[in-house]
FIGUMAR-613669 format. One line per field, with one value per residue (C-alpha): residue in three letters; x, y, z. Coordinates in steps of 0.05 Angstrom, whole numbers, plus 32768, in hexadecimal, padded with zeros to 4 digits. Example, Ala and Ser with C-alpha at 12.3 -4.5 7.8 and 13.67 -1.06 7.14 Angstrom:
<pts>
type <- [ALA | SER] $
px <- [80F6 | 8111] $
py <- [7FA6 | 7FEB] $
pz <- [809C | 808F] $
</pts>
This chain:
<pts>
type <- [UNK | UNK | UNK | UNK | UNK | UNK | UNK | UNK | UNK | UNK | UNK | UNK | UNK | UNK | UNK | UNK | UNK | UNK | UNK | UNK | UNK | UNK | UNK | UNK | UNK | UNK | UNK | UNK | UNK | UNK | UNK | UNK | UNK | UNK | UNK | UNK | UNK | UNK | UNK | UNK | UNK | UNK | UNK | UNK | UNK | UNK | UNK | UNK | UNK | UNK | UNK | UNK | UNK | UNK | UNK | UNK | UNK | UNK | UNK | UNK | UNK | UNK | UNK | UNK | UNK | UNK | UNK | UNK | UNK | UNK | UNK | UNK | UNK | UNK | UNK | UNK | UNK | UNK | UNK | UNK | UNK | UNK | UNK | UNK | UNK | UNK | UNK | UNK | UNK | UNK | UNK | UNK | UNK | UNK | UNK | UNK | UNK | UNK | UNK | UNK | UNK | UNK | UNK | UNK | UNK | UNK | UNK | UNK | UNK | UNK | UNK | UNK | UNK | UNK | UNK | UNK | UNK | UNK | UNK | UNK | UNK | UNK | UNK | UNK | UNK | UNK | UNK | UNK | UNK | UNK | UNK | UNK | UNK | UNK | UNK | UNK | UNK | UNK | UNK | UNK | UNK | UNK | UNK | UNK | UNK | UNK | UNK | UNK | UNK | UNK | UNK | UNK | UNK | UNK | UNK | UNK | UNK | UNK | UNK | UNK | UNK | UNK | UNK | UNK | UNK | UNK | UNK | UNK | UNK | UNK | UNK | UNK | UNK | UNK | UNK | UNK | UNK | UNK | UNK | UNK | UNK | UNK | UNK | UNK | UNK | UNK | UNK | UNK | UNK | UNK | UNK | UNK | UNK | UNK | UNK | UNK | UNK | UNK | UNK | UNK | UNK | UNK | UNK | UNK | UNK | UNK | UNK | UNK | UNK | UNK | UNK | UNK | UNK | UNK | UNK | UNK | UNK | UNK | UNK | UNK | UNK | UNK | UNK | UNK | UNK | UNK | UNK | UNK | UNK | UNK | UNK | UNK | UNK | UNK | UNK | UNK | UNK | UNK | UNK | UNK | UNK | UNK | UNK | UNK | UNK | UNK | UNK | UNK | UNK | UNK | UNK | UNK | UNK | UNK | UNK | UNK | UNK | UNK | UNK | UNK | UNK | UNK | UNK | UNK | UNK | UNK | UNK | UNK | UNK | UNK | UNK | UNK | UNK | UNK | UNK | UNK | UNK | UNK | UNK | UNK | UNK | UNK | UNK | UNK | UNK | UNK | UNK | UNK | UNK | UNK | UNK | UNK | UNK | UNK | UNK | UNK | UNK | UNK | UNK | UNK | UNK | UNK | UNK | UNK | UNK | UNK | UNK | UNK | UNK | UNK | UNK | UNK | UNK | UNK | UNK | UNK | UNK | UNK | UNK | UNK | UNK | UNK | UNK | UNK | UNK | UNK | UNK | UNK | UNK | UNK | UNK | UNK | UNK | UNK | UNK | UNK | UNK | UNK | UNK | UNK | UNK | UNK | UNK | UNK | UNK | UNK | UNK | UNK | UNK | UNK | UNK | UNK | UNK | UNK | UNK | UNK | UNK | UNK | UNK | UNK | UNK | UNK | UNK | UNK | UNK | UNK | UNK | UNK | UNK | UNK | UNK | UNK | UNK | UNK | UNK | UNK | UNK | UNK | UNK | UNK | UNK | UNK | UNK | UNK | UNK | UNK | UNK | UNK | UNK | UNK | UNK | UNK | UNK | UNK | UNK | UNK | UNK | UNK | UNK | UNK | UNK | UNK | UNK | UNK | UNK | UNK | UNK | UNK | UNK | UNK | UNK | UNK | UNK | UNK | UNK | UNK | UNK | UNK | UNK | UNK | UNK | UNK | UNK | UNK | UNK | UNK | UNK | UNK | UNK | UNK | UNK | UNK | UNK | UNK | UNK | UNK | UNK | UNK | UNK | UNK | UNK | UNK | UNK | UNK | UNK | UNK | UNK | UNK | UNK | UNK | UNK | UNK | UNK | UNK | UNK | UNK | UNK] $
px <- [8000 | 802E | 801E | 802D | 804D | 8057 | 80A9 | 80BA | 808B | 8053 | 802C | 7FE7 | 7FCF | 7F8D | 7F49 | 7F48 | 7F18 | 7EDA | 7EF5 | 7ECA | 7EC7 | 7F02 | 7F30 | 7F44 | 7F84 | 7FB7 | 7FF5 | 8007 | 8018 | 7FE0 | 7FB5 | 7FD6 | 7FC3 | 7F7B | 7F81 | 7F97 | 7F57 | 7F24 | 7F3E | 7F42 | 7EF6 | 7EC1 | 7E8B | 7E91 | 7E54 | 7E75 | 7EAF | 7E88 | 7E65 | 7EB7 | 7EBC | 7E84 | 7E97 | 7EDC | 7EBD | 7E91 | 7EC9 | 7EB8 | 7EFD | 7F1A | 7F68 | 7F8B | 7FC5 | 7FFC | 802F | 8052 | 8019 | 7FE9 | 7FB5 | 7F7D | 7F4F | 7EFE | 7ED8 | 7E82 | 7E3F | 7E0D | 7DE8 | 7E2E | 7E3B | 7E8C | 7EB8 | 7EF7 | 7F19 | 7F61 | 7F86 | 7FBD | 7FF8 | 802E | 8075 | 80AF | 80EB | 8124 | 8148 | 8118 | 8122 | 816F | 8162 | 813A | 816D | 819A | 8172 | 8161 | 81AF | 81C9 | 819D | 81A5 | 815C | 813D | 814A | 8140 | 8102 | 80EC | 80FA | 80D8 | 809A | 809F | 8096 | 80CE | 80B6 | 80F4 | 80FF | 80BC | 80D0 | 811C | 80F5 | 80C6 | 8106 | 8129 | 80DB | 80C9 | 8083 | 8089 | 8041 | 8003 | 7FE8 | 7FA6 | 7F93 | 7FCF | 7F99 | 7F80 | 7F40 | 7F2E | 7EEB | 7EC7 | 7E7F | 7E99 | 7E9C | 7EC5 | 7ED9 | 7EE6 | 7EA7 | 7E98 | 7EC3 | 7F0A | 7EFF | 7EF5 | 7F36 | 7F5B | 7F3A | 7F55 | 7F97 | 7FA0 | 7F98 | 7FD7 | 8003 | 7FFB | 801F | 8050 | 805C | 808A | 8042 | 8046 | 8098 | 8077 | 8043 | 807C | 80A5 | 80CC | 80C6 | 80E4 | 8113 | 812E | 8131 | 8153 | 8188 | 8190 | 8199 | 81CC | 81F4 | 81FA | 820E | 824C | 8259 | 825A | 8282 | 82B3 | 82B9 | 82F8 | 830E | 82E8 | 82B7 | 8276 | 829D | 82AB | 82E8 | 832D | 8370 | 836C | 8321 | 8306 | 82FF | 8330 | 836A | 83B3 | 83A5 | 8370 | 8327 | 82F8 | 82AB | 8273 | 825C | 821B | 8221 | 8230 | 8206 | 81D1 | 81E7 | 81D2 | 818C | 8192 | 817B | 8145 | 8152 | 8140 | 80F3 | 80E9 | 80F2 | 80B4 | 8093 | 80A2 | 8065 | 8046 | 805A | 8072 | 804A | 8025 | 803D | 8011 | 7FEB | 800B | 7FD4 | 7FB0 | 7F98 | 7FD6 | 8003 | 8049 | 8088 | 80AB | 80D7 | 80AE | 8089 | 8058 | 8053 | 80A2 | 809D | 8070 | 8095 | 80D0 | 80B1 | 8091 | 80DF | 80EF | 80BB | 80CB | 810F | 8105 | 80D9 | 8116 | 8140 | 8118 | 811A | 8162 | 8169 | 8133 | 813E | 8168 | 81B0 | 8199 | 81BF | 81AD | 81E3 | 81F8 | 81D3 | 81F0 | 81CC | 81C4 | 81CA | 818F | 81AE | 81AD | 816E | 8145 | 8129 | 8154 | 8155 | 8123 | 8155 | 8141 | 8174 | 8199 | 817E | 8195 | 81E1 | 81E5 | 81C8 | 81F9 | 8226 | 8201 | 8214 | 81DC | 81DF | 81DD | 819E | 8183 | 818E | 816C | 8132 | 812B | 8121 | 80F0 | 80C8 | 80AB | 807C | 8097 | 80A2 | 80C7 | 80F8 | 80FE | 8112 | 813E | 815F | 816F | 8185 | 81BC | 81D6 | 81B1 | 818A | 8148 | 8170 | 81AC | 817F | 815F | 81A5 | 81AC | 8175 | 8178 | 81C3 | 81A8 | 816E | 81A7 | 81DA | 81D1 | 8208 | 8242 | 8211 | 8209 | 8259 | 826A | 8240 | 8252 | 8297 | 82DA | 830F | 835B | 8366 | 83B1 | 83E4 | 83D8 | 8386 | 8389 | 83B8 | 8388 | 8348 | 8377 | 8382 | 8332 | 831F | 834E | 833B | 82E8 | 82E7 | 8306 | 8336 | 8302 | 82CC | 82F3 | 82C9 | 8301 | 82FF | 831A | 832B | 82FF | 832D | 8326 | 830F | 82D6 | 82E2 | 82AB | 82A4 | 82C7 | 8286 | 8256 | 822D | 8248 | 826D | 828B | 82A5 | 82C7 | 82B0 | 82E9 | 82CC | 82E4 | 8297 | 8286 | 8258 | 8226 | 821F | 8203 | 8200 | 81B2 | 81AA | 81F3 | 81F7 | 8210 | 81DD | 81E2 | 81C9 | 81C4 | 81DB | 8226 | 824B | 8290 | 829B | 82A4 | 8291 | 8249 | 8248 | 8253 | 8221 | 81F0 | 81FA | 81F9 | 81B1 | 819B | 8163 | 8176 | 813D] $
py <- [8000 | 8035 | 807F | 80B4 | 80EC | 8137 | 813D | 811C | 8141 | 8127 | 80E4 | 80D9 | 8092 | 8083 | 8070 | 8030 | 7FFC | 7FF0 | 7FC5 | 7F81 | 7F69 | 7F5A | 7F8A | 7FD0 | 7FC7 | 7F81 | 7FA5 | 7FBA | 8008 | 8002 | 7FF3 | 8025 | 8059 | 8041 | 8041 | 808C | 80A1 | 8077 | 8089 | 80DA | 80D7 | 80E7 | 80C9 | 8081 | 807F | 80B5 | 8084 | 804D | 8073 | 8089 | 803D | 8030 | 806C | 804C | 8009 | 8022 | 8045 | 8087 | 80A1 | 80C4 | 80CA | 80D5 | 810A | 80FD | 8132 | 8151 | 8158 | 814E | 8114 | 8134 | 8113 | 811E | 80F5 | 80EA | 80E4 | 80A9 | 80E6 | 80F9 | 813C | 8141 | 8160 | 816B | 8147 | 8157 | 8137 | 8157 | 8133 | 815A | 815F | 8145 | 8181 | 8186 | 816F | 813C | 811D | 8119 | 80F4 | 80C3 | 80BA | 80AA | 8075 | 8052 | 8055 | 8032 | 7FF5 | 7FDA | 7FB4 | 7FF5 | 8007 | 7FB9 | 7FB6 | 7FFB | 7FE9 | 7FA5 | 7FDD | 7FC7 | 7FF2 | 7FD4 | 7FD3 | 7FD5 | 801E | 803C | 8020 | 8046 | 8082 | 808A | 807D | 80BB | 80E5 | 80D7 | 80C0 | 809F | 8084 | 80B0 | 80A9 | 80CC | 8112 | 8110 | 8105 | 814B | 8150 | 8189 | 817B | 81A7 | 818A | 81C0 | 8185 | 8192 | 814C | 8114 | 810E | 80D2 | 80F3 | 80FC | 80B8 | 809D | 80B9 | 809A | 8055 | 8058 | 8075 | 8032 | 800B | 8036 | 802D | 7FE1 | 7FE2 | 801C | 8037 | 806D | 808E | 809B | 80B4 | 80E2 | 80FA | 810D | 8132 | 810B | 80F1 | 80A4 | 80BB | 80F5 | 80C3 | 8090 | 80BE | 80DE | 809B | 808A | 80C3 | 80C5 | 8073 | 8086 | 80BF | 809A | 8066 | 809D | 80B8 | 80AE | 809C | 80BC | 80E1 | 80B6 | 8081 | 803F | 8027 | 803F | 8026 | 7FF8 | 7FF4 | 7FAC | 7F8B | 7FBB | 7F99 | 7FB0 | 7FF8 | 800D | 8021 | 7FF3 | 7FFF | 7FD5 | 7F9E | 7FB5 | 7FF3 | 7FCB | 7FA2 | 7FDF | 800B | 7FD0 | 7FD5 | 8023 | 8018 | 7FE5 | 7FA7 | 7FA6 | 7F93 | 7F49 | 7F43 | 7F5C | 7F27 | 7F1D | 7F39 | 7F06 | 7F2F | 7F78 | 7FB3 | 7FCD | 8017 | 8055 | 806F | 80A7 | 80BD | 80FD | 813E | 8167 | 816C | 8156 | 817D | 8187 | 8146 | 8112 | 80E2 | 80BE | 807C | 8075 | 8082 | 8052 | 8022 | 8030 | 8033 | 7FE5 | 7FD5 | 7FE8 | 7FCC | 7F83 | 7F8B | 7F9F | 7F64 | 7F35 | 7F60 | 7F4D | 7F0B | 7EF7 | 7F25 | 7F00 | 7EC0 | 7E8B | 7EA2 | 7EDF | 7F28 | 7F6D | 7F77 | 7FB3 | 7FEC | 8017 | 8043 | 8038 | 805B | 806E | 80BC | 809A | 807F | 80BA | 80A5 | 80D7 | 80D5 | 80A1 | 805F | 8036 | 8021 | 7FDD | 7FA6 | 7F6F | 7F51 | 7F3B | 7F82 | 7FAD | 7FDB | 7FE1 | 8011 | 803F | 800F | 7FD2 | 7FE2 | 7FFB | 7FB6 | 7F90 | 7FBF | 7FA7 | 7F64 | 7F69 | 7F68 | 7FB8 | 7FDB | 7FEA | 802F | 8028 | 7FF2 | 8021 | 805D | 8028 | 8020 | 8063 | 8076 | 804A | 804E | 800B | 7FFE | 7FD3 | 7F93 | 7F9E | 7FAB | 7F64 | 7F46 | 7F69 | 7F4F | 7F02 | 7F04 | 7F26 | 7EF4 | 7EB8 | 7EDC | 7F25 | 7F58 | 7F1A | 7F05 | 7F4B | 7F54 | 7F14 | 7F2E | 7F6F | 7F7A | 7F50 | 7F44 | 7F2D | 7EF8 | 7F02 | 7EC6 | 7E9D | 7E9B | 7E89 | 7E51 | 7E39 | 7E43 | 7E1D | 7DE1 | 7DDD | 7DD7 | 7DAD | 7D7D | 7D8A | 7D51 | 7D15 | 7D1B | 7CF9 | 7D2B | 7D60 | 7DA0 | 7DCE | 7E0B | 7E51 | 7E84 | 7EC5 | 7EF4 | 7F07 | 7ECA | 7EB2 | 7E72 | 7E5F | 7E16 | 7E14 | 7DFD | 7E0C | 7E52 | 7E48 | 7E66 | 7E65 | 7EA2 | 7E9F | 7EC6 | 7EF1 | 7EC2 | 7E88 | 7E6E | 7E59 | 7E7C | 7E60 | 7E8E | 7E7D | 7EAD | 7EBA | 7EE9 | 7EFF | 7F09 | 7EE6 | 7EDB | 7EBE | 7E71 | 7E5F | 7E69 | 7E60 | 7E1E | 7E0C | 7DDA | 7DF3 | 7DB4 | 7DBA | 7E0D | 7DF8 | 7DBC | 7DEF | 7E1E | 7DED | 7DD9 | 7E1F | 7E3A | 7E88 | 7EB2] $
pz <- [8000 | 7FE5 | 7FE3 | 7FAF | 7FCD | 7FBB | 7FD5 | 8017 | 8039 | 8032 | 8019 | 7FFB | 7FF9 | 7FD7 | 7FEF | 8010 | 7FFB | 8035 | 8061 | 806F | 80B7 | 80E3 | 810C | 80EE | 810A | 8101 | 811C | 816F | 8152 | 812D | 8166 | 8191 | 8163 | 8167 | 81B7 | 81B0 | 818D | 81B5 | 81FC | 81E3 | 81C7 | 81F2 | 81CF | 81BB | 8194 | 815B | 8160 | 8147 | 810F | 80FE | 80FB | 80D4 | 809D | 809D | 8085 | 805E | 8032 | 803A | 8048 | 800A | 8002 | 803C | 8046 | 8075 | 807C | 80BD | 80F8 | 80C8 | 80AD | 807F | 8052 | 803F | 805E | 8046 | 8072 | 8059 | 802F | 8008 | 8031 | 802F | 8069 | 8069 | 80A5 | 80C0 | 8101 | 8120 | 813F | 8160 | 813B | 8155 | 8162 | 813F | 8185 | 818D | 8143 | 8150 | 8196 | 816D | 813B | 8168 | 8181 | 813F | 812B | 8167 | 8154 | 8117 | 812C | 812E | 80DD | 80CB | 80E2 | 80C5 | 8087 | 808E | 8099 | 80E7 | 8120 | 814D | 8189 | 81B5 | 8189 | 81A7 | 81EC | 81E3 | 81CF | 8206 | 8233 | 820C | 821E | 81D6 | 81C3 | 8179 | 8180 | 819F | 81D9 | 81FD | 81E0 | 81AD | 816D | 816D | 8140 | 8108 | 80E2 | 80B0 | 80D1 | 810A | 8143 | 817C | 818E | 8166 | 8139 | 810B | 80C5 | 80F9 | 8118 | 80D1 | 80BD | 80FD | 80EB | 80A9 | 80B8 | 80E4 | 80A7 | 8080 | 80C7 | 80BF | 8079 | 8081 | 80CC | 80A0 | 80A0 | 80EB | 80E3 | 80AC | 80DE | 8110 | 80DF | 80B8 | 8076 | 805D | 802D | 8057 | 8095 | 807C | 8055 | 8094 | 80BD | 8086 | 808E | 80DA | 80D6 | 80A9 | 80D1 | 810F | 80E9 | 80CF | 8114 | 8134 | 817C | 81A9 | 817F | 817F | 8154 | 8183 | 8150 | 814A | 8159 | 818A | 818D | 8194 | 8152 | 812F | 810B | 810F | 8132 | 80F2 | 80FE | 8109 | 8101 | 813B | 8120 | 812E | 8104 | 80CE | 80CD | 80D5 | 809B | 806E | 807D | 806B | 8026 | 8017 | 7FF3 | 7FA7 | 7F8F | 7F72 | 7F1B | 7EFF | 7EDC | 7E89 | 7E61 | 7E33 | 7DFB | 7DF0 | 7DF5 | 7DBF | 7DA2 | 7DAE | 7D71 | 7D56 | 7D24 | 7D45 | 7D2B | 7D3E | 7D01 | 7D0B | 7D10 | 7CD0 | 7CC1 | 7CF4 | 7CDF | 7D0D | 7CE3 | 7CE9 | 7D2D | 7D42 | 7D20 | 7D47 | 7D8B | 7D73 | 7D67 | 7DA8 | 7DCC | 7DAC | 7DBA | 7E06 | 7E04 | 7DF2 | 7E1D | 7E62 | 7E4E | 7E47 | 7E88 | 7EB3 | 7E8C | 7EBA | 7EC8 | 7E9C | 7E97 | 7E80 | 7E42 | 7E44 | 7E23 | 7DE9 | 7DC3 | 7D72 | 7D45 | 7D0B | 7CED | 7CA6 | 7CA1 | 7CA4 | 7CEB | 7D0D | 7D56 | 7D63 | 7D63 | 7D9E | 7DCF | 7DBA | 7DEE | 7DD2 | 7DE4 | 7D8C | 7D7F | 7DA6 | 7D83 | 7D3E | 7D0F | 7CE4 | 7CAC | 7CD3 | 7CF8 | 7CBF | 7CAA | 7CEC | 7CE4 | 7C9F | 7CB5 | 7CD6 | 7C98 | 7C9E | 7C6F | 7C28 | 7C31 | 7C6B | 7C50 | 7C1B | 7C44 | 7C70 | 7C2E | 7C1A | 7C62 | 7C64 | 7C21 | 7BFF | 7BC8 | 7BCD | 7BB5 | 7BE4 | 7C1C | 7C05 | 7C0E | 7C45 | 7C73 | 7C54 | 7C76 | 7CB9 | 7CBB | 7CB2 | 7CE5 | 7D03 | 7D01 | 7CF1 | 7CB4 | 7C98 | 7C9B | 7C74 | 7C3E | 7C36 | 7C51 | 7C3A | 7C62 | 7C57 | 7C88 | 7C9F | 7C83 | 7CC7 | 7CC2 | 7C72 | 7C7B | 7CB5 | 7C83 | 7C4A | 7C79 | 7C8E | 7C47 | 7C33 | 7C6F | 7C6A | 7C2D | 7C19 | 7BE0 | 7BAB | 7BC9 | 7BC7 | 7BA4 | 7B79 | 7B9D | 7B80 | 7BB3 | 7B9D | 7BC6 | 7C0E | 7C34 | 7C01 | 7BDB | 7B9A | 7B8B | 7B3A | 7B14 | 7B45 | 7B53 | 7BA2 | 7BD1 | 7C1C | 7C3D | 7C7B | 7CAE | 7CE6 | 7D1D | 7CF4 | 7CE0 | 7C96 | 7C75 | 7C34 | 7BF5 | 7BB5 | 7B72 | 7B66 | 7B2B | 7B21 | 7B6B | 7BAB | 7BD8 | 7C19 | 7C15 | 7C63 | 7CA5 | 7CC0 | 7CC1 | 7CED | 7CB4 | 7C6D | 7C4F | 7C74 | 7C67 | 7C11 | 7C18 | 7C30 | 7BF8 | 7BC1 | 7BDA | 7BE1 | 7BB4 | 7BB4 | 7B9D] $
</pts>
């Protein structure tokens, strides 16, 4: 039961649901709190009418900020007032007292952040002359029906206010002055400063303290062990969405600014959203892990600006015309393959090439087909020994070396290029051109038998 707050000063949590037999309260604070408004009331039977508009749901949003709840609260016929309780503020020399207290145990902040009120805390507090939870007359009432005491609309909003002290006893803190975030950075900052402290000067290690090591500081165990629960642990995985979101219509009567195009756009965002998609998975797969994120790059494609970050560990590190290329394979529209094309420098039948080697191999695909490379003396007497060894000697294709590291089968409209990771790669000549005939192959033998029983269109 999380509220939405406006700065750390103050939390609004939403109207509870009625609430269907059974106690108001589950928790001891919360059913101190309680005791505080029933033994200051003078009239139990408007405390039982409170009870009955708590149930009933007829408490609106409630405001918790600094020695103040306030929330509307409606009569049976609908009439609204606006009802505020008043609990006193802690002092500034108060609030450092309590600090103390909650630093010397690391208990104290555990159980905070487990949304606990510790009791042995309250008990150390009311030792120090500080009251953390209210007692009799502390729950001052304000309503806007005029009542002087506690009328049904104030006792309504301390019923309900129960409810949000069982999930969150921060509420309560909030109440006394301070908010979560500002508490807890403040109980950091006094633990390290207590742990920086040296000899002597509210820090308990130092040379020679007990537990220190060769005269350097040491730090208590117990603060520690405290300063860990300082910041709260991280939320569970979200769940992975059956499938990715869908992309928000563009089309609206507004006309776009000069050089964006909604359609384009739209298509991007459902790029991004697939690849997000994949990205979650692999990260909340088993033994899963983000990849880093890099950002892509789209300036050529006439898409400025609009690339979507690179989620995918095979996708990382694309250039323009390579993502140009994944895009393309996705099978878009016409016109945007065709714009695809132009951005990065491709006609329609490259761009063809293009995406039937992406579709066989990503980024390592698209770079066997359209760059060469010279492998080094080393790496093309290693490629000369694998083919020589991939047949038998009566099985043995002829095979001319078509410069770089690409090898055509004499007699034959096939190919195998070698690849810089040392992979095979099938190509067969389809209309005067090489094509790319299949996926990769360790063996060149299996990488030529592929492209000899291609059918290249």
């Amino acid at each position: 039961m999380s509220g939405y707050g406006h700065g750390d000063g103050e939390r609004t949590f939403a109207a509870l649901p009625p609430a269907r037999g059974g106690a108001f309260t589950r928790t001891w604070w919360g059913q101190v709190w309680l005791k505080a408004l029933e033994d200051t009331a003078l009239d139990g039977q408007q405390l039982k009418a409170g009870r009955r508009h708590a149930r009933a749901g007829a408490v609106g949003a409630v405001s918790v900020r600094p020695g103040r709840i306030t929330a509307v609260v409606k009569d049976r016929d609908g009439t609204a007032h606006r009802s505020d309780v008043l609990v006193r503020e802690f002092s500034e020399e108060e609030w450092e007292r309590l600090l103390d207290l909650a630093v010397d145990s690391a208990g104290h902040i555990a159980a905070l952040l487990d949304r606990e009120m510790p009791p042995h805390l309250v008990e150390d507090a009311a030792a120090a002359g500080l009251d953390l939870l209210p007692g009799i007359g502390d729950l001052d009432p304000e309503c806007g029906c005029e009542a002087w005491d506690h009328c049904p609309h104030t006792a309504a909003l301390c019923y309900q206010v129960a409810r949000l002290l069982d999930e969150d006893p921060f509420v309560l803190l909030l109440m006394r002055g301070r908010g979560e975030r500002t508490l807890l950075d403040q109980l950091q900052a006094r633990s390290a400063s207590r742990a920086a402290a040296p000899p002597g000067r509210g820090g308990d290690g130092g040379a020679g303290a007990p537990g220190s090591a060769g005269g350097m500081p040491g730090v208590p165990a117990e603060e520690a062990y405290a300063s860990a629960f300082l910041l709260p642990p991280l939320p569970a995985p979200p769940d992975l969405p059956a499938a990715p979101g869908r992309a928000p219509s563009l089309d609206t009567d507004t006309e776009p600014e000069p050089g964006v195009d909604p359609a384009a756009l739209e298509f991007l965002a459902t790029d991004a959203a697939a690849r997000a998609h994949r990205f979650l998975a692999g990260a909340l797969g088993p033994g899963g892990e983000a990849p880093e994120l890099t950002e892509t790059g789209l300036e050529k494609t006439g898409l400025e600006k609009t690339a979507p970050v690179e989620t995918a560990l095979e996708e990382t590190g694309l250039t323009a015309a390579q993502d140009a290329v994944r895009l393309a394979a996705g099978s878009p529209a016409p016109w945007i393959a065709a714009r695809l094309a132009t951005g990065s420098g491709r006609s329609r039948a490259d761009l063809d090439l293009a995406t039937r080697a992406w579709r066989f191999g990503g980024a390592a695909a698209l770079a066997v087909l359209e760059e060469e490379w010279e492998p080094d003396a080393e790496a093309l007497a290693r490629a000369g020994a694998r083919l020589a060894e991939a047949w038998e000697d009566d099985e043995r294709p002829v095979l001319r070396r078509a410069g770089g590291a690409r090898w055509t089968a004499v007699g034959a409209e096939a190919q195998v290029r070698l690849g810089e990771d040392g992979r095979w790669w099938p190509y067969l000549k389809s209309a005067g051109r090489w094509a790319p005939a299949g996926p990769a192959d360790r063996d060149p033998a299996a990488a030529l038998a592929t492209a000899l029983a291609a059918d290249v269109c």
